[in-house]
C-alpha positions as CSV (number, residue, x, y, z in Angstrom):
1,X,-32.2,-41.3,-23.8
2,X,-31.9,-38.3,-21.1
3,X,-28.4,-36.3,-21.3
4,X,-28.0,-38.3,-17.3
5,X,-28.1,-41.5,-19.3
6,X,-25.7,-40.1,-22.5
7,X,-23.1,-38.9,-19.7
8,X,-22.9,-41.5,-17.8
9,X,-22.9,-44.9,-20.6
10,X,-22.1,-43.3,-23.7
11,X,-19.9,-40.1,-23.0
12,X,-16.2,-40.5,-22.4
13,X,-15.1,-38.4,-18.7
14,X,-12.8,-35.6,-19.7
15,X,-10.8,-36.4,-22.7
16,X,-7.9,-34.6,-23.5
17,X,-7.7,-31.8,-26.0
18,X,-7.7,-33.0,-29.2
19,X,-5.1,-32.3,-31.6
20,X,-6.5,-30.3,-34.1
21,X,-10.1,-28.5,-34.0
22,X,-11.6,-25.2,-34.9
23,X,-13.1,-23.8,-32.0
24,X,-13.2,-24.5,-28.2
25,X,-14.5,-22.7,-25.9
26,X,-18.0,-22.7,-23.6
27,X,-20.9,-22.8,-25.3
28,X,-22.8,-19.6,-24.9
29,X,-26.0,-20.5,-27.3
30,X,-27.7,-23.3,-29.0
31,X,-30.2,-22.8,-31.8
32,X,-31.8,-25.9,-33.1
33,X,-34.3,-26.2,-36.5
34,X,-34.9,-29.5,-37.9
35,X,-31.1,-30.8,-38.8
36,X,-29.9,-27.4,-38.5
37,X,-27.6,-26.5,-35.4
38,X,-26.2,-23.6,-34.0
39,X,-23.3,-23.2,-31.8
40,X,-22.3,-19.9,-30.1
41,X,-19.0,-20.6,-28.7
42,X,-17.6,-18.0,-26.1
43,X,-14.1,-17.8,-25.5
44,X,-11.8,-15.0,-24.4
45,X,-14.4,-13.0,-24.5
46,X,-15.4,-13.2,-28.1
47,X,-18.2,-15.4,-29.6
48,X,-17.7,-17.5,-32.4
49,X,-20.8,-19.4,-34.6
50,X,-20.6,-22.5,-36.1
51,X,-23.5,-23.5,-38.2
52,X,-24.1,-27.8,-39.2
53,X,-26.4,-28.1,-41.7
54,X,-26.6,-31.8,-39.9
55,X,-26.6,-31.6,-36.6
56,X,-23.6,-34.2,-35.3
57,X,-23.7,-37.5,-33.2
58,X,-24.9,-36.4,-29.9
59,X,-25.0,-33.0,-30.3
60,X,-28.6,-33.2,-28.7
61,X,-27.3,-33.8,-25.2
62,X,-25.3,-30.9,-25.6
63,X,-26.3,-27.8,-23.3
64,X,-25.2,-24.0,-22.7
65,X,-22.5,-23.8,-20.4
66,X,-20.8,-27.1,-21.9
67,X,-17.2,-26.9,-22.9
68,X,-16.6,-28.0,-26.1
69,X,-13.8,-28.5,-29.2
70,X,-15.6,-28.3,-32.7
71,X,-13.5,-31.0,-34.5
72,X,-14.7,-31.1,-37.9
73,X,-18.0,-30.1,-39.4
74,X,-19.8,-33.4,-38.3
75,X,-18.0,-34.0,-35.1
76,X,-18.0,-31.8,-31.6
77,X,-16.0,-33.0,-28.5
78,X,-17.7,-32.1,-25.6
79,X,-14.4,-31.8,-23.0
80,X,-16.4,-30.9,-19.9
81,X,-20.4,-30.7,-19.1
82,X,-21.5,-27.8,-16.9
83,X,-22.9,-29.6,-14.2
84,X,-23.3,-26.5,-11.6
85,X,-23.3,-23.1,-12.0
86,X,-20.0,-21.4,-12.4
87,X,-19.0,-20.4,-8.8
88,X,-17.4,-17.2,-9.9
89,X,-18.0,-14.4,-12.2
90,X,-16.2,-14.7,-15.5
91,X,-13.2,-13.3,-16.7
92,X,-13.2,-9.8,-18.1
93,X,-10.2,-10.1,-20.8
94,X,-10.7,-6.7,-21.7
95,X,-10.8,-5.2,-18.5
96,X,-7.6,-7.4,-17.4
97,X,-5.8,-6.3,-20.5
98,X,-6.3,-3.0,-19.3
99,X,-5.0,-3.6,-16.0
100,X,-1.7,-5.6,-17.2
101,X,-1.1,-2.8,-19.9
102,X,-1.4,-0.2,-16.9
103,X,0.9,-1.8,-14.3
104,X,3.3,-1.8,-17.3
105,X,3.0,1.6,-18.1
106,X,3.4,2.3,-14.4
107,X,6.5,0.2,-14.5
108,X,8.0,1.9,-17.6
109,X,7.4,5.5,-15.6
110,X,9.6,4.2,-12.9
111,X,12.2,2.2,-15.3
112,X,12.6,6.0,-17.0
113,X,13.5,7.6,-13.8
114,X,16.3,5.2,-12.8
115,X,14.3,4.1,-10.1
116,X,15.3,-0.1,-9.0
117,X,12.2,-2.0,-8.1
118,X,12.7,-4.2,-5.3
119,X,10.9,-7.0,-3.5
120,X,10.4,-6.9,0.6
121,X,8.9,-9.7,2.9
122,X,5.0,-10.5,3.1
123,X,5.0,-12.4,6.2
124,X,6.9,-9.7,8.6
125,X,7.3,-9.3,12.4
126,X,5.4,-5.9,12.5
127,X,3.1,-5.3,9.9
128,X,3.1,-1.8,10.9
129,X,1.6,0.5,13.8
130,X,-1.0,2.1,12.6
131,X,-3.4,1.9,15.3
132,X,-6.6,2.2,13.2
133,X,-6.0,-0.7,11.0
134,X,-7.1,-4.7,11.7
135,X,-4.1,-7.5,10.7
136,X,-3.5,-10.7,9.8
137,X,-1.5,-12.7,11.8
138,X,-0.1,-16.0,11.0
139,X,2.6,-18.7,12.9
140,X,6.0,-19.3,11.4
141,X,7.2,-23.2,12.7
142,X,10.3,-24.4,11.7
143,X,11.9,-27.5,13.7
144,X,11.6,-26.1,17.4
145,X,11.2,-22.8,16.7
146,X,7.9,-21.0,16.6
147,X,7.5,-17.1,15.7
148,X,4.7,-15.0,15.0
149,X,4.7,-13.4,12.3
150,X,1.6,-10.9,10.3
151,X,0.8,-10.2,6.9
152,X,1.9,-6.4,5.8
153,X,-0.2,-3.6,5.5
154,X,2.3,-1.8,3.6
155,X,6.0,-2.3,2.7
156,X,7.3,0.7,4.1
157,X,9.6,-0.6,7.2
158,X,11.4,-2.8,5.0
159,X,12.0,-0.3,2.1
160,X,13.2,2.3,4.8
161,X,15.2,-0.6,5.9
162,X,16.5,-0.7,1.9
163,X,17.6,3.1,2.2
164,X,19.1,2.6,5.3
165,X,21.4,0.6,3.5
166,X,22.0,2.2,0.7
167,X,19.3,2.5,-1.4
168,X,19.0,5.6,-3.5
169,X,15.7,5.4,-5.8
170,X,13.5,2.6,-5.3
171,X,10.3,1.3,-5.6
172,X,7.5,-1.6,-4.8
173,X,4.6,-2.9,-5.8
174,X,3.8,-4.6,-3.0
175,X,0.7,-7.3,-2.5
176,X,-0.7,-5.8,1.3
177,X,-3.5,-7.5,3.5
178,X,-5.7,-5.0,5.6
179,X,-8.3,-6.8,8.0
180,X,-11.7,-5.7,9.0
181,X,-13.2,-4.0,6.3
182,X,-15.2,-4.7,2.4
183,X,-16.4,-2.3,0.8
184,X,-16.2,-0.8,-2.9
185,X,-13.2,0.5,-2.3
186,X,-11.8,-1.9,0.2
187,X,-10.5,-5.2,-0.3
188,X,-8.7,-7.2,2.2
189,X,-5.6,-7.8,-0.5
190,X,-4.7,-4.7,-2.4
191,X,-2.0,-4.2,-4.6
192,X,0.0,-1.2,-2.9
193,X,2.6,1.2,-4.8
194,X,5.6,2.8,-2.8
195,X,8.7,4.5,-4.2
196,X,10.9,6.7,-2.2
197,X,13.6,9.2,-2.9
198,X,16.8,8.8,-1.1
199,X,18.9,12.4,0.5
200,X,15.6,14.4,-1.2
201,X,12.0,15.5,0.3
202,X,8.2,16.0,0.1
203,X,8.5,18.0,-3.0
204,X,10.1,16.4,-5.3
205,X,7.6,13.3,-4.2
206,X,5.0,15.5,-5.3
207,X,6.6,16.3,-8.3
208,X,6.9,12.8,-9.2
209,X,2.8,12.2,-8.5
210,X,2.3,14.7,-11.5
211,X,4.0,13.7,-13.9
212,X,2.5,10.5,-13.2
213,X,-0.7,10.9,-12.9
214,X,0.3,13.4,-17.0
215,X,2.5,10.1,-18.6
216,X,-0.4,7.9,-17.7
217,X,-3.1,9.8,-19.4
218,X,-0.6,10.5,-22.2
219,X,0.3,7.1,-22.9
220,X,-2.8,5.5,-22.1
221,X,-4.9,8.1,-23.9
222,X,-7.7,9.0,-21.2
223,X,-8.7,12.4,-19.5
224,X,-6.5,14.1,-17.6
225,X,-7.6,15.8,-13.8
226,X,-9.1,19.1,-15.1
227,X,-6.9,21.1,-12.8
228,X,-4.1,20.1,-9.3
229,X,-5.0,21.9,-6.6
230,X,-2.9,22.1,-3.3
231,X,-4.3,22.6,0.5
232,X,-3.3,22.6,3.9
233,X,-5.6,20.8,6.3
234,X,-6.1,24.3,8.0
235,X,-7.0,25.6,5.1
236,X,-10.0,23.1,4.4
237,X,-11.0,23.6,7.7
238,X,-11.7,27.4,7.6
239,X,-13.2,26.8,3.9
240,X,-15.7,24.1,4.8
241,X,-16.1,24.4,8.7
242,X,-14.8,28.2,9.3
243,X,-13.0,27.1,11.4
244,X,-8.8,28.2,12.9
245,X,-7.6,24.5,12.7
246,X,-3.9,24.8,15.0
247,X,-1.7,22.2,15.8
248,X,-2.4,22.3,19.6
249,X,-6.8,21.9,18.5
250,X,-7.9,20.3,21.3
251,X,-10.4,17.4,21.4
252,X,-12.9,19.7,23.8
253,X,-12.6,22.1,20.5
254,X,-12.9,19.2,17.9
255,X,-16.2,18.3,20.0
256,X,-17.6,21.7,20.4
257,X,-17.0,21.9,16.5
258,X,-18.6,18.4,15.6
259,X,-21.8,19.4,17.6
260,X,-21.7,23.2,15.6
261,X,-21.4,21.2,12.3
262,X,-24.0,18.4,13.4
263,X,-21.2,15.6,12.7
264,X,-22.1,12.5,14.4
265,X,-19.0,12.0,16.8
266,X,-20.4,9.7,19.5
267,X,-18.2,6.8,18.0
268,X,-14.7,8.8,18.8
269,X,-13.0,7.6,21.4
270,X,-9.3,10.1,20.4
271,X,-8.6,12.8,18.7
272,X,-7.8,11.0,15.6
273,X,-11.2,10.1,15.7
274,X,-13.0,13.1,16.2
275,X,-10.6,14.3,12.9
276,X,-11.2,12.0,11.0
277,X,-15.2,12.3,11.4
278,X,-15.3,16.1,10.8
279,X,-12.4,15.8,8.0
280,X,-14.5,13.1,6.2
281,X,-17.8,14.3,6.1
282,X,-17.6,17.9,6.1
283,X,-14.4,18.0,3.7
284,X,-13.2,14.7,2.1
285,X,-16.7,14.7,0.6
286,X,-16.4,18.5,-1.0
287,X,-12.9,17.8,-2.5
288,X,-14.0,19.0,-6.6
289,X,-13.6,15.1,-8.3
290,X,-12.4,16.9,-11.6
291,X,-9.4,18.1,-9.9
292,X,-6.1,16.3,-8.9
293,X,-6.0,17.5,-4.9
294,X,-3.2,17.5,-2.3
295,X,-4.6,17.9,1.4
296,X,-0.9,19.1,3.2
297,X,0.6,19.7,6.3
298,X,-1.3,17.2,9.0
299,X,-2.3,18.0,12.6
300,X,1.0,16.6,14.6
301,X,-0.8,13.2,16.1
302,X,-1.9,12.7,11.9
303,X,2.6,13.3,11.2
304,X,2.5,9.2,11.4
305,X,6.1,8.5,10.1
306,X,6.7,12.1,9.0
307,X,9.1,15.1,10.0
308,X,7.3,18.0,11.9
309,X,7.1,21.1,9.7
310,X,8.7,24.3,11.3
311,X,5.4,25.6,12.4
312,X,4.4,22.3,14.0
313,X,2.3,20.4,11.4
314,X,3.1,16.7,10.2
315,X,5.1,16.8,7.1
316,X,3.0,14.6,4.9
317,X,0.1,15.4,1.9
318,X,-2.5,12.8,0.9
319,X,-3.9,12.6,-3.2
320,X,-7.5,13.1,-3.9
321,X,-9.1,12.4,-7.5
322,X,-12.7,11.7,-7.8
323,X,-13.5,10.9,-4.7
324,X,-11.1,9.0,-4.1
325,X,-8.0,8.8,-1.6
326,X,-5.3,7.7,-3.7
327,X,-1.8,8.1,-1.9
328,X,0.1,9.0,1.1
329,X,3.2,10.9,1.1
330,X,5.5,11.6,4.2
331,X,8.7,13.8,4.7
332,X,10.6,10.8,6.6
333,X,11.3,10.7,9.7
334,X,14.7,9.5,10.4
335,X,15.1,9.9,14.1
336,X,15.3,6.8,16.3
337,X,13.9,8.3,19.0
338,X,11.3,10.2,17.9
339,X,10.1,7.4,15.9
340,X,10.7,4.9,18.5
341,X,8.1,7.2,20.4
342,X,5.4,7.5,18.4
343,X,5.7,3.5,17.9
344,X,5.2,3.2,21.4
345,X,2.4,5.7,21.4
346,X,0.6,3.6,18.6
347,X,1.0,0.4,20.2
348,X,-0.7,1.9,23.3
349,X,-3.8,3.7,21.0
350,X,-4.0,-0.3,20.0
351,X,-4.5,-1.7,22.6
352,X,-6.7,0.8,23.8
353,X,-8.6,0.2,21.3
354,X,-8.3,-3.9,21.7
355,X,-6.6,-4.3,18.1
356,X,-4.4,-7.5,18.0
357,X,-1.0,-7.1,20.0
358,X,2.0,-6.6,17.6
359,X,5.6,-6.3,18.6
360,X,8.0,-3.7,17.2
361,X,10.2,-4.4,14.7
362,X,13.5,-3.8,16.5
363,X,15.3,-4.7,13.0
364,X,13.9,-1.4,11.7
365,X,15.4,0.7,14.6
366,X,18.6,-0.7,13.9
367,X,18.6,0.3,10.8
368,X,17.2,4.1,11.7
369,X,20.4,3.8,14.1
370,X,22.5,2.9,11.4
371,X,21.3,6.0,10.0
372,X,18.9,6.6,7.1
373,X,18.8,9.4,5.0
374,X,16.6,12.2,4.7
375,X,14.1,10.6,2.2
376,X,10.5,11.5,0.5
377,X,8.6,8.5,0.2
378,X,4.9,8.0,-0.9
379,X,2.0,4.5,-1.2
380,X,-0.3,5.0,-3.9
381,X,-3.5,3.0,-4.2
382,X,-2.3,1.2,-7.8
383,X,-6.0,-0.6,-7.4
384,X,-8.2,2.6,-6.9
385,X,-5.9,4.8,-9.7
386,X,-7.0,2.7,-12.1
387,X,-10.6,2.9,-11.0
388,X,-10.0,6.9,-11.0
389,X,-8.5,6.5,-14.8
390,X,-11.1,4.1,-16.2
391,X,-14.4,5.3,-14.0
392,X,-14.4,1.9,-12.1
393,X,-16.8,2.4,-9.1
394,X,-16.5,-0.9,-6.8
395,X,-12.8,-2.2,-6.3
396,X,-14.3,-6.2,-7.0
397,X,-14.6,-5.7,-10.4
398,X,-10.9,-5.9,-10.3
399,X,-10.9,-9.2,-9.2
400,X,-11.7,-12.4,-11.1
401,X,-12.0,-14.0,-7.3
402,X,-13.4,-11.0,-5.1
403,X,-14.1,-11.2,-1.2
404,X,-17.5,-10.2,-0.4
């Protein structure tokens, strides 16, 4: 008899757990000698061996990759043959332990603060007007009505909205869905952190990053960054390129600096591009990865949703660790009008660049209108901080069901 003809005549389809057994699990090994069997059973990523000095009723038909309850020691259940291979990796335990112990740690820094953690929208009317990122756009239908509505790329319109009315210290961790892009340190869900400070600034925001980036290393016992180092983006630029970065560089200057520095620009089409080409291969790439590193004080068309410094840069910094990009802080801006503007402004950089048409969110105007306080707010990468903490290199290994 073939294990075909034992499945299908003698076996019984998918019985239910039984009520009492020693082990279940999958079977990771068989080792067969005369009578003697075996069993390596895997579960929860430990392996357990059960030897029979007989091997029991059918036990012949078993095969690796069965699931199987060990009732007795002359009886095995076999619950549910591998018929395919699995479609998905298997679970790390460990590695998920590690993750559910560091969101909580996370948590706990924020609970010690005073901060309130708050839930905004997925589905939004504007998922945001960044002009360089792809979204996901989706249909809202109820009875007659029909909206259009996208997935977030970040929570931060709604949790301006929160301060707005009346929100002091709050934060989100915040499920966000950016199109377009997989890589090993892109995936097209990401788990996103933002707090904000209400009636405060950029420093205390910066503040808070340290003694972050300090409790976590404390309490979860790994290295941490070997020293914090702080720079303005002219700064970097006369380090690495020698060259007077102003806020009025123009894009004739940015080109003229690409070709000196033998950057491949042909892909720019605005000065954000021809930036963020020189930034990242002449200086994101020589940022030391032993040090904790804050890039400061942004050309103007880089200020995003932040206040103009005095002398005309964007209020903002960005957090480098190994390599890695981890967060994004802003002085918020709480004008109407100026932000109204550089809404407007984005929207026309996307369509020049064909992205998919989004409407403002006139809600979040309002509620500028309304007035919202001077505020610091910051969204840290939670995904890539862990990879920084526990020398993780591609984001998938995160995931139990990865895009690729």
């Amino acid at each position: 008899m073939t294990r075909t003809d034992y499945l299908t005549n003698i076996w019984k389809p998918y019985p239910a757990m039984p009520a009492t057994f020693l082990v279940a699990g999958r079977i990771y090994k068989l080792e067969r000698e005369g009578e003697l069997l075996e069993v390596t059973v895997a579960r929860d990523n430990q392996n357990h061996k059960i030897k029979f000095e007989k091997a029991p009723s059918h036990s012949e038909f078993l095969s690796e990759g069965d699931l199987i309850a060990v009732v007795s020691s002359d009886e095995i259940v076999l619950l549910a043959p591998q018929l395919a291979a699995l479609p998905v990796r298997t679970l790390d335990s460990d590695l998920l332990k590690k993750y559910e112990n560091y969101l909580k740690v996370l948590r706990q820094f924020f609970y010690e603060k005073d901060f309130l953690e708050v839930q905004t929208p997925t589905l939004v009317p504007c998922p945001g007007t960044e002009p360089s990122l792809d979204v996901f756009s989706s249909q809202l239908k109820v009875g007659s009505r029909q909206e259009k509505l996208f997935l977030r790329t970040s929570p931060e319109l709604h949790l301006k909205k929160a301060l707005a009315l009346g929100a002091d210290k709050i934060f989100e961790f915040a499920p966000c869905y950016r199109n377009g892009e997989i890589t090993e340190r892109h995936q097209p869900e990401f788990l996103m952190l933002e707090w904000y400070r209400a009636f405060d600034n950029l420093k205390t925001i910066k503040e808070d990053v340290l003694k972050l980036v300090g409790f976590l290393a404390e309490v979860l016992q790994i290295s941490a960054p070997k020293e914090v180092k702080s720079y303005s983006v002219a700064e970097l630029f006369k380090i690495h390129c020698h060259f007077d970065f102003k806020p009025e560089t123009s894009i004739p200057e940015l080109k003229a600096l690409a070709q000196k520095l033998n950057v491949d620009v042909r892909s720019a089409e605005s000065i954000d591009d021809y930036f963020f080409l020189i930034f990242m291969e002449k200086i994101e790439s020589q940022l030391c990865s032993d040090d904790l590193v804050f890039v400061e004080k942004y050309p103007p068309y880089q200020a995003a949703l932040a206040r103009m410094t005095e002398d005309g840069w964007g209020d903002r910094f960005e957090v480098y660790w190994k390599g890695y990009e981890l967060a994004n802080a802003f002085n918020e801006l709480n004008d109407p009008k100026i932000q109204r503007l550089r809404a407007e402004e984005d929207l026309i950089k996307k369509s020049e660049m064909k992205k998919e048409e989004i409407q403002l969110d006139e809600e979040f105007f309002k509620a500028l209108e309304a007035g919202m306080p001077p505020s610091g707010g910051i969204a840290l990468g939670v995904d890539r901080l862990f990879m920084c903490l526990y020398g993780i290199d591609e984001i998938s290994d995160l995931r139990t069901f990865a895009y690729k």
